[in-house]
C-alpha positions, 0 to 999 in steps of 0.5 A: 500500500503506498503511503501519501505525505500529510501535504497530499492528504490534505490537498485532496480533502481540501477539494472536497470541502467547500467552495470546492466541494467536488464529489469524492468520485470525482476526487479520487479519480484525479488523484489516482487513489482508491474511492475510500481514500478520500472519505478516511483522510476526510475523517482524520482532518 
């Protein structure tokens, strides 16, 4: 499992928070990362 550095965490999940609020599907995509990624670095913010 690869490991992501607290700067890229923070990137994704700052692209689902508002203004942004991109959906996560669409999050994860760009990204390359798996869709449940997201929603538990989500939660550790």
């Amino acid at each position: 499992m690869p490991r992501y550095s607290e700067e890229f965490k923070a990137k994704v999940v700052e692209k689902m928070m508002p203004p942004n609020a991109c959906r996560v599907a669409d999050v994860h995509r760009g990204a390359g990362i798996s869709k449940a990624t997201p929603d538990a670095w989500h939660r550790e913010f």
